[in-house]
C-alpha positions in Angstrom: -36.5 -78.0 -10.4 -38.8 -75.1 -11.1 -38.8 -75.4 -14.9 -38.4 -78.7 -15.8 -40.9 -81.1 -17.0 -40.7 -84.2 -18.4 -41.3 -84.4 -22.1 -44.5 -85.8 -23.0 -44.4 -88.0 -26.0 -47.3 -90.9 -27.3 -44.3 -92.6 -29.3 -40.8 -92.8 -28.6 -38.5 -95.7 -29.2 -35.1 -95.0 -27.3 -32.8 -97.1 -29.7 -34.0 -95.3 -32.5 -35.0 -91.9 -32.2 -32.4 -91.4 -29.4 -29.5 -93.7 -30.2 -29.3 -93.9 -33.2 -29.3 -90.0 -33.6 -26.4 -89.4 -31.3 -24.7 -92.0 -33.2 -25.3 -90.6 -36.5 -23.9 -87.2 -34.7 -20.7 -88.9 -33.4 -19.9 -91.8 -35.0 -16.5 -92.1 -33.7 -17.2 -91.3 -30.1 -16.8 -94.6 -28.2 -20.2 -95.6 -26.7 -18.7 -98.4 -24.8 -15.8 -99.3 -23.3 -14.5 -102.7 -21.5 -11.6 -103.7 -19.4 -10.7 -106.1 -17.1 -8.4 -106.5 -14.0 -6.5 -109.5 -16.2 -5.5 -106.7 -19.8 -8.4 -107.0 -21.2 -9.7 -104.1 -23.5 -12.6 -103.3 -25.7 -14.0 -100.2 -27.2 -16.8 -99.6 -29.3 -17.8 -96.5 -30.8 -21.4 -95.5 -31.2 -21.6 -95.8 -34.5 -20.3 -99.1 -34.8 -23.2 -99.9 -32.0 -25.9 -98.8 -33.9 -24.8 -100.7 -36.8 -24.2 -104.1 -35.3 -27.6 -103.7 -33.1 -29.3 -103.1 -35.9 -28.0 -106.2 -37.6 -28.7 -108.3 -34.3 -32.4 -106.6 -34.5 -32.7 -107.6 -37.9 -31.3 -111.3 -36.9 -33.6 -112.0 -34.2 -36.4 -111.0 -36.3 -35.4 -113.3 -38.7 -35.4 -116.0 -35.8 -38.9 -115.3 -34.2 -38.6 -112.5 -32.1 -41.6 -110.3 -32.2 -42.6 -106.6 -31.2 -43.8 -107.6 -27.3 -42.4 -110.9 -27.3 -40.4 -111.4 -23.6 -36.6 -112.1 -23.6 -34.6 -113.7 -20.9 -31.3 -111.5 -20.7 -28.6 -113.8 -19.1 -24.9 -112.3 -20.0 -22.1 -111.0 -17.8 -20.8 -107.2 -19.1 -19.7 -108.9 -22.5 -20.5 -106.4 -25.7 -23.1 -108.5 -26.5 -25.0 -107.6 -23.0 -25.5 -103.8 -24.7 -26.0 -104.9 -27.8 -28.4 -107.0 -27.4 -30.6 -104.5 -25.2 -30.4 -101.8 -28.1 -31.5 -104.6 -30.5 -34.5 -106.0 -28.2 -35.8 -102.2 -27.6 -35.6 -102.0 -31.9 -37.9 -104.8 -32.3 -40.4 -103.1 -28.9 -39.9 -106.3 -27.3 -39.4 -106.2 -23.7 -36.0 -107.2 -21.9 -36.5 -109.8 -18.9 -32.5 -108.5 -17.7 -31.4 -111.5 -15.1 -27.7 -112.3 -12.9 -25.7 -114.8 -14.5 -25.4 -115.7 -10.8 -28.6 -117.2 -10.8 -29.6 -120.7 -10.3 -31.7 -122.9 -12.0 -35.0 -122.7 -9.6 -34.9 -118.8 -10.0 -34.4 -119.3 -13.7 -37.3 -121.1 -13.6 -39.6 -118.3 -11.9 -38.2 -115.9 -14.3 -39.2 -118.1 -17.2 -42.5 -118.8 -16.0 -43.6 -115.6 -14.3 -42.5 -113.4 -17.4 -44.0 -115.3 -19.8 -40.6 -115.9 -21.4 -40.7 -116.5 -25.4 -36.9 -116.3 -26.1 -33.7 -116.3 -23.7 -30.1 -114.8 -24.7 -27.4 -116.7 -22.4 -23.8 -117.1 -22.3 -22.3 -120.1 -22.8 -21.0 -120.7 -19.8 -24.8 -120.5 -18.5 -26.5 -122.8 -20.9 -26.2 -125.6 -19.1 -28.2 -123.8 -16.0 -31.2 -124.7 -18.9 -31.0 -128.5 -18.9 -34.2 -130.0 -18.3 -36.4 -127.0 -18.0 -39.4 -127.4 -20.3 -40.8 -124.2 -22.9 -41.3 -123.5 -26.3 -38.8 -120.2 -25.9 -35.7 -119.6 -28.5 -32.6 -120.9 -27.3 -30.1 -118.5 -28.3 -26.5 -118.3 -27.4 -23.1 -116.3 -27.8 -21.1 -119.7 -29.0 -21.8 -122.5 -31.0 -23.9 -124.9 -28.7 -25.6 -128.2 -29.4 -29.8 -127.0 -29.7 -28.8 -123.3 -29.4 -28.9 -120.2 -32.5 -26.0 -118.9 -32.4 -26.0 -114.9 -32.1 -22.8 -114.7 -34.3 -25.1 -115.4 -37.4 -26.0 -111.7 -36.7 -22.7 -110.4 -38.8 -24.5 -111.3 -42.0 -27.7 -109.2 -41.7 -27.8 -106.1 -42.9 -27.1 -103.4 -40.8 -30.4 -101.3 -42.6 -33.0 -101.6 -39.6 -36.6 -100.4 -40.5 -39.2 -101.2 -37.8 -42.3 -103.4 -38.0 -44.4 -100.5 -36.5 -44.7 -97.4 -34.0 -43.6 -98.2 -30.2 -45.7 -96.4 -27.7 -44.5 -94.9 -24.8 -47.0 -97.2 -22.4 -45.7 -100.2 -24.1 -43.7 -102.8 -21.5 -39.6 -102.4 -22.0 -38.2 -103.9 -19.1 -39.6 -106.8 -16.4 -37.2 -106.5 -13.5 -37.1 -109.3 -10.7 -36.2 -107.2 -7.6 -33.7 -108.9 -5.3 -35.5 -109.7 -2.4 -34.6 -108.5 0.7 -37.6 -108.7 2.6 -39.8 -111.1 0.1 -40.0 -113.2 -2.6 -39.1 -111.0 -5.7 -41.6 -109.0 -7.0 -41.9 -108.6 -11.1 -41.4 -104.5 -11.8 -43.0 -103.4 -15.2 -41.4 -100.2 -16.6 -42.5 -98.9 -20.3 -40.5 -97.3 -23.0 -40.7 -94.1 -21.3 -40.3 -94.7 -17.6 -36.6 -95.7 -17.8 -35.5 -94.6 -21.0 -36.5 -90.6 -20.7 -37.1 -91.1 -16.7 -33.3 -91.9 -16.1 -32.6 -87.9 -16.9 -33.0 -87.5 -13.3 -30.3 -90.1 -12.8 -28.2 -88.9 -15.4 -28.4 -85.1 -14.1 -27.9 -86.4 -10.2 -24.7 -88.2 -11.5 -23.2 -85.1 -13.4 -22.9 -86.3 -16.6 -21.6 -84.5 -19.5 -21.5 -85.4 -23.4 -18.3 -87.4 -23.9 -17.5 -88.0 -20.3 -16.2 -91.6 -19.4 -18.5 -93.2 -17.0 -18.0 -96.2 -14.6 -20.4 -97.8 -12.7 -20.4 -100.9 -10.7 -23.2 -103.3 -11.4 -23.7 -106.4 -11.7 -26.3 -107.2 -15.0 -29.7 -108.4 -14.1 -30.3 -105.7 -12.1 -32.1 -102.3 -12.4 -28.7 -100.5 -11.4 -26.8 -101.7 -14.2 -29.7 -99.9 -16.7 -29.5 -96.8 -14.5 -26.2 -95.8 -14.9 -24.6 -98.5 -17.2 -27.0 -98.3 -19.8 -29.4 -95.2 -19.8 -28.0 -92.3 -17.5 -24.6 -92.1 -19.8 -26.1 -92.7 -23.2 -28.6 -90.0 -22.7 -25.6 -87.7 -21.6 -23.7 -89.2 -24.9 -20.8 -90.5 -22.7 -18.9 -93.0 -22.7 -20.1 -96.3 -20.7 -16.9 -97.5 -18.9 -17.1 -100.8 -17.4 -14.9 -102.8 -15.8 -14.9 -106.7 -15.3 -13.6 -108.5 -11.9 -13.5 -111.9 -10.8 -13.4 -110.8 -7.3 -13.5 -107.1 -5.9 -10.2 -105.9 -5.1 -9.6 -102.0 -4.7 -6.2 -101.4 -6.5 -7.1 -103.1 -9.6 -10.1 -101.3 -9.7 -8.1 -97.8 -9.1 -5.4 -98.7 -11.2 -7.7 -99.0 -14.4 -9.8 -96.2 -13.5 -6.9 -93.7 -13.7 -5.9 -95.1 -16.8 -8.9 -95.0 -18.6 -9.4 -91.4 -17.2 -12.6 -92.1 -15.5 -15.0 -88.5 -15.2 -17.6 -89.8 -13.0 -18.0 -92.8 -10.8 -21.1 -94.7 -9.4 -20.2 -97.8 -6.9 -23.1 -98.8 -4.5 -22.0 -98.7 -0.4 -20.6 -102.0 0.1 -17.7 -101.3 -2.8 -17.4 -98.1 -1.2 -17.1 -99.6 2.3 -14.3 -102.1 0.7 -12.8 -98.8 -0.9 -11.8 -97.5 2.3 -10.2 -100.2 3.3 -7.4 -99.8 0.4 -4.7 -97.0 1.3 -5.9 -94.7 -1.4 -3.8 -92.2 -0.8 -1.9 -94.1 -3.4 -4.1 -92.9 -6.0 -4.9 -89.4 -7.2 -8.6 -88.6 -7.3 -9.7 -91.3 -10.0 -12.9 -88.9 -11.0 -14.4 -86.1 -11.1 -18.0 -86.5 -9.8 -18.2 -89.9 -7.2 -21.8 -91.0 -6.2 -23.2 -94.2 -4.2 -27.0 -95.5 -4.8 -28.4 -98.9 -3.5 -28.4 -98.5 0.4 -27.7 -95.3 2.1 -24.1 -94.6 2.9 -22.6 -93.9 6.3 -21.0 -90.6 6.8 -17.9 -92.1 8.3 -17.4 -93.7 4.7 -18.0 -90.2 2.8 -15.3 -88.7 5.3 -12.9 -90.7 4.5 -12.7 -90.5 0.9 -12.8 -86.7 1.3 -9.7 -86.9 3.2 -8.3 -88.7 0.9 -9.1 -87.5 -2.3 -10.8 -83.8 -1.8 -14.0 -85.4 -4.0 -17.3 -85.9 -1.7 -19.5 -88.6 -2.3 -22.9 -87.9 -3.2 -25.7 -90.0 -2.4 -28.7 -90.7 -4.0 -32.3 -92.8 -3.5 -34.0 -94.8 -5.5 -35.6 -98.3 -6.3 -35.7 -100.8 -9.0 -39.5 -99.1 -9.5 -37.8 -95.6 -9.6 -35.2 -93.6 -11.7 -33.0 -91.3 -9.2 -35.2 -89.9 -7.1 -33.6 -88.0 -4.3 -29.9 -87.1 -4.2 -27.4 -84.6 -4.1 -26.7 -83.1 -7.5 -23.4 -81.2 -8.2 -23.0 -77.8 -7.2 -25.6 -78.9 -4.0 -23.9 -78.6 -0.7 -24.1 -81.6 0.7 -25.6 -82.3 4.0 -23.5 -85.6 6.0 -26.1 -88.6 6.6 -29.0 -86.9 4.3 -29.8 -88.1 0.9 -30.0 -84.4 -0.7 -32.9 -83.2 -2.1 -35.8 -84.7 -4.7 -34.4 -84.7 -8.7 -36.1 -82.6 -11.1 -39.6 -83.7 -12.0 -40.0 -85.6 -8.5 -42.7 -84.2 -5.9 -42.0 -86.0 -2.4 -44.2 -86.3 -0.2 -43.6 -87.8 3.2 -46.8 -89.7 5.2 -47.1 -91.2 8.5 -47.7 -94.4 8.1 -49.8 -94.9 11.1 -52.1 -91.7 10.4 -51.9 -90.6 6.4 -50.7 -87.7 7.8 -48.3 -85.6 5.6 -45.7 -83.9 7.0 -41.8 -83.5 7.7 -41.2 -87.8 8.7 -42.5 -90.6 7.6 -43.0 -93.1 4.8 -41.4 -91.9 1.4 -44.0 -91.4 -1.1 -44.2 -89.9 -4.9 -46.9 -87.3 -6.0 -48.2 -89.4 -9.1 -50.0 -86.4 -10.8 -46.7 -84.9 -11.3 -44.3 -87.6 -11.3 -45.8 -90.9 -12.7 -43.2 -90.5 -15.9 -40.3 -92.4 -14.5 -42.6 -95.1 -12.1 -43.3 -98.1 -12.5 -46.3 -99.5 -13.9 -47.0 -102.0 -11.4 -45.9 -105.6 -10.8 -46.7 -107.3 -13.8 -48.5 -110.5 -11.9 -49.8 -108.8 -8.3 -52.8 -106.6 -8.9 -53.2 -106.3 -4.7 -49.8 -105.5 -4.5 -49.8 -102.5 -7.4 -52.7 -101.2 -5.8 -51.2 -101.0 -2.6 -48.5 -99.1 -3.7 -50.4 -96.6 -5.5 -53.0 -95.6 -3.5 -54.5 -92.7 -2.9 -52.3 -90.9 -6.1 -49.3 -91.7 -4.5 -46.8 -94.3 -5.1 -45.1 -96.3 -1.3 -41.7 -96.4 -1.2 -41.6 -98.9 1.7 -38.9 -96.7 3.1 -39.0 -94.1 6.1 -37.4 -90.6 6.0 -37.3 -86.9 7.6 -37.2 -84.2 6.2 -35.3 -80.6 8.0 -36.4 -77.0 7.1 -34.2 -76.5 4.0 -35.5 -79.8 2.3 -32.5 -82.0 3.1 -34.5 -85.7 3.3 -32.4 -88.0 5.8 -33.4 -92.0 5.4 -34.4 -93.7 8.6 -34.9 -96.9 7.1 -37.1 -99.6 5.7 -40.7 -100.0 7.1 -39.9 -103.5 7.8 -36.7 -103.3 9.2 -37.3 -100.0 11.5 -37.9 -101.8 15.1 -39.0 -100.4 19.0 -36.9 -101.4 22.1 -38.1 -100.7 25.4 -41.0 -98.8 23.2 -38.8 -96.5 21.5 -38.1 -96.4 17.8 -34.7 -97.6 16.4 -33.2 -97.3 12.7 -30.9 -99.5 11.6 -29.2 -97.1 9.2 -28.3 -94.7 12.3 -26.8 -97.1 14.3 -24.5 -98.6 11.6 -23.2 -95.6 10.9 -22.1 -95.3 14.2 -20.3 -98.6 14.5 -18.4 -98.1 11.3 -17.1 -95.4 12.8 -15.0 -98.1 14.6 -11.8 -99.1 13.1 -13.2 -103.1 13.2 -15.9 -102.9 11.9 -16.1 -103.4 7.7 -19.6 -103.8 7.4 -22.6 -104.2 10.2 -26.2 -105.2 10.0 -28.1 -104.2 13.1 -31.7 -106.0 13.9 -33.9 -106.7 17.0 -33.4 -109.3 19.2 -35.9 -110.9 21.1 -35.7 -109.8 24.9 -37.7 -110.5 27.8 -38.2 -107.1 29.6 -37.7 -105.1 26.6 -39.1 -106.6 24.1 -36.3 -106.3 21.8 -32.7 -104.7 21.9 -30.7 -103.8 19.3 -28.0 -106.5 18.2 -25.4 -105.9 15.6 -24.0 -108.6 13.1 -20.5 -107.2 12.1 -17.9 -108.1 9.2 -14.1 -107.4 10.7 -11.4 -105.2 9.2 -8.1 -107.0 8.9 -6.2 -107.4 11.7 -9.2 -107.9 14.1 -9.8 -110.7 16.4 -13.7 -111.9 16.8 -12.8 -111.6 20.3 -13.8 -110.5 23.6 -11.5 -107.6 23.3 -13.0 -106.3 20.0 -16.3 -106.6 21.3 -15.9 -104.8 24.7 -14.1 -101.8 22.3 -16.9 -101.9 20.0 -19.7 -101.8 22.6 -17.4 -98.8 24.6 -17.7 -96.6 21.1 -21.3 -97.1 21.2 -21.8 -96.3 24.4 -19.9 -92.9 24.1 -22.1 -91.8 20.7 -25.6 -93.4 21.3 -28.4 -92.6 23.9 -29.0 -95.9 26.1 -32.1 -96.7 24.3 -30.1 -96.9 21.0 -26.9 -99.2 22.3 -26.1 -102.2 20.6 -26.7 -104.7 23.5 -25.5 -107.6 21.6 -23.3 -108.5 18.8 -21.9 -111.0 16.9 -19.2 -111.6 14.5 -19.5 -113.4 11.1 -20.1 -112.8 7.2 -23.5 -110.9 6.5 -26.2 -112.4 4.6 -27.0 -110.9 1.0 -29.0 -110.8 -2.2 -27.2 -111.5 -5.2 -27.3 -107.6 -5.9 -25.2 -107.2 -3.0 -27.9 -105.6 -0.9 -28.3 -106.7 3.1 -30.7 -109.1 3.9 -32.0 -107.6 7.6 -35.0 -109.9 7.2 -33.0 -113.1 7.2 -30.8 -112.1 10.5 -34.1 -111.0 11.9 -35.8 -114.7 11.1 -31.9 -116.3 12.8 -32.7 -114.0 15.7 -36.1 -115.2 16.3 -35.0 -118.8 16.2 -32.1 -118.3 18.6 -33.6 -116.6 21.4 -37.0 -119.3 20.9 -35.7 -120.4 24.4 -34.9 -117.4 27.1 -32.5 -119.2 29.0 -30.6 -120.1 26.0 -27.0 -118.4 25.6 -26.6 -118.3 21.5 -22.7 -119.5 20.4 -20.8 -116.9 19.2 -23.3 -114.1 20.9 -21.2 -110.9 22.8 -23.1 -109.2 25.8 -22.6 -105.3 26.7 -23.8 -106.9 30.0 -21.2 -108.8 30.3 -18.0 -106.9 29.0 -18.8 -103.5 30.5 -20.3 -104.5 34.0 -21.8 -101.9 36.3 -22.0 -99.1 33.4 -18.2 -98.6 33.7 -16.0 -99.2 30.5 -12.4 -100.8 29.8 -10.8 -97.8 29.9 -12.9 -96.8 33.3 -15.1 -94.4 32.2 -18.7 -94.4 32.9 
């Protein structure tokens, strides 16, 4: 932390003078590697990567691509996905990455919003174009009616030489964030932000040259270039990824061991579906294990310890951000805290109310040190990019405190942090406790409106197997709260049902909040499906007849 600094260079084009180096180093190392829970099983060494993006780079010259011209990404883990990016970043045009889960509307925004000039899709998503108007390249993986076909590629040469010099400033990568609280906002990062910024992630992961690293992402998002793209590469490692229908854990396991998997990144809710599995069945499938996306729940990190001796180390960052706090290996690790800030990271924490700096509040990053791996703004929100950055510091949006050896511990978003009977709940904290509780899978806690209190806390819960949504469950779960949270803090309400999410996985708090709102409109009004502590442990004694 002390020493490092990040390297300070006017010119730098990742594919090139990064990339294509390593590959000239190792040309038989494999860069990339693919499986599937069905036998499927692809590797690609780096050489044969820089050859073939350089003959893509060459092709979509050829086509109309230009140095600056935006490209629609829209592919599922698929070699072409990787290829495509090193080819893109080649040319210094910039990458518009985007979920093959995506409908036509959000397609739409993308293509409008970034300025698209040419889109990459899958064939199995060209139809989600139909009807929408633009001047943009259609270009696809198979041989559609109206669409280039990116298998031309093979017969360029595989000689690259650029059209000019790409700058560091210069955009890379427009990143739709998913939402959670708002309609998604359009995050600009340069070709230096992520591509030399994601050091910090690939030093908080552990990665070492020729490890074999698997991370679960989904592509479109900013996670999948953290440690699916840039984090691994820049450790020359192996990229490991694994394709699933649905998430199941012993498929997952099973091909983990077998590929001999060194280091593992899966955000919570995979972990929380982990430790569901018996995985005592499997030996310790990697070295290093780490979770980014969400915070995760000590109860979750205990478990796998039992199980496998590894700890899970969790990290913090945003689609804005590289890894920005975490717990490196070799740290200690501190249960519920995030670890420390990565190496060329200055944290500073503000009070939100007062400006005040100190050891709680509002997450924020010391821009005269730091500004490397951040963003650039939001590409179409000038009020919004100035917000963030003000007064040389750039807003997190998320609350945290900080104890006297530097450990930071998340409290939670600034929008989903809430006060009942004038105190000041956080989310996180509570639904740690309740996953404590053998029923519980996954829980969302928000306010709900209350007469005399204003708002008390009410959890939304996912059941384990072999649970009932039932009175029973609910009295049990509302008797563990009691006995591990201060009165203020008790869930008061809860109710059982699937959680609503982005298409990156991530909670969506703000839409249970809104559901809240809309059932308690009338006081008097008893919602369906609703579970009072009230009502199951009358007169402050419990089933079991404690107090």
């Amino acid at each position: 932390m002390a020493r490092f600094r990040w390297p300070a260079l006017d010119a730098f084009d990742w594919a090139l003078d990064w990339f294509d180096v390593v590959a000239a180093e190792h040309p038989e190392r494999i860069a990339l590697w693919i499986v599937s829970e069905h036998g499927y099983d692809e590797q690609s060494t780096y050489g044969e990567m820089s050859r073939r993006s350089a003959q893509l780079a060459n092709w979509l010259r050829r086509v109309g691509v230009h140095r600056g011209d935006p490209i629609l990404l829209m592919l599922d883990n698929q070699l072409e996905l990787w290829l495509a990016s090193l080819a893109a970043m080649k040319l210094g045009a910039v990458l518009i990455p985007s979920a093959t889960l995506l409908g036509q509307r959000d397609i739409a925004d993308r293509l409008e919003r970034g300025g698209v000039r040419h889109v990459i899709v899958s064939s199995a998503n060209v139809a989600k174009f139909d009807g929408l108007e633009g001047s943009w390249t259609r270009i696809s993986l198979g041989d559609d009616a109206g669409w280039l076909s990116i298998a031309d590629a093979s017969r360029e040469s595989d000689a690259f030489s650029p059209d000019g010099v790409t700058r560091t400033d210069d955009p890379l990568f427009l990143y739709f964030t998913s939402g959670t609280t708002s309609r998604p906002k359009l995050v600009e990062h340069t070709y230096a932000s992520y591509p030399i910024g994601h050091l910090s992630t690939m030093y908080w992961v552990g990665i070492k040259p020729g490890d074999r690293h698997l991370n679960i992402s989904s592509p479109g998002w900013a996670k999948h270039a953290w440690s699916s793209f840039f984090a691994p590469w820049n450790a020359e490692a192996t990229v490991v990824s694994y394709v699933f229908e649905r998430f199941a854990a012993a498929p997952l396991l099973d091909q983990m061991v077998r590929c001999g998997v060194d280091t593992f990144c899966a955000p919570p809710t995979v972990w929380r579906m982990l430790i569901q599995a018996d995985l005592s069945g499997w030996p310790a499938p990697a070295r290093e294990m780490v979770s980014a996306g969400e915070p995760l729940n000590p109860e979750v990190i205990e478990q796998v310890r039992e199980a496998w001796g590894v700890t899970i180390r969790d990290g913090f960052g945003q689609t804005e951000t590289t890894a920005t706090i975490g717990n490196p290996p070799g740290q200690p690790v501190l249960p519920g805290s995030m670890g420390k800030p990565m190496p060329g990271y200055r944290i500073v924490l503000v009070d939100p109310a007062s400006g005040a700096r100190g050891d709680e509040g509002e997450i924020c990053i010391d821009l005269t040190t730091s500004a490397l791996p951040i963003t650039r703004g939001y590409r179409d929100d000038p009020t919004r990019t100035a917000q963030v950055m003000a007064e040389g510091l750039y807003h997190t949006g998320d609350v945290a405190s900080r104890d006297a050896e530097g450990y930071i511990t998340y409290v939670g978003r600034t929008d989903d942090i809430f006060k009942a009977s004038d105190y000041r709940i956080s989310p996180f904290e509570l639904e740690s406790v309740l996953l404590e509780h053998d029923a519980v899978a996954e829980a969302a806690v928000v306010p709900s409106p209350d007469p005399v209190r204003l708002a008390v806390p009410k959890a939304y819960i996912v059941l384990a197997a072999g649970w009932a949504p039932d009175e029973v469950t609910a009295a049990s779960i509302f008797e563990h709260c009691r006995e591990r949270l201060a009165p203020f803090k008790r869930i008061r309400r809860l109710e059982f049902g699937e959680l609503p999410k982005t298409v990156s996985g991530k909670i969506r708090r703000v839409e249970l909040r809104s559901l809240e709102d809309v059932k308690h409109a009338d006081p008097d009004a008893r919602p369906s499906g609703e579970f009072l502590e009230s009502e199951l442990l009358p007169g402050g004694k419990t089933p079991s007849g404690r107090g």
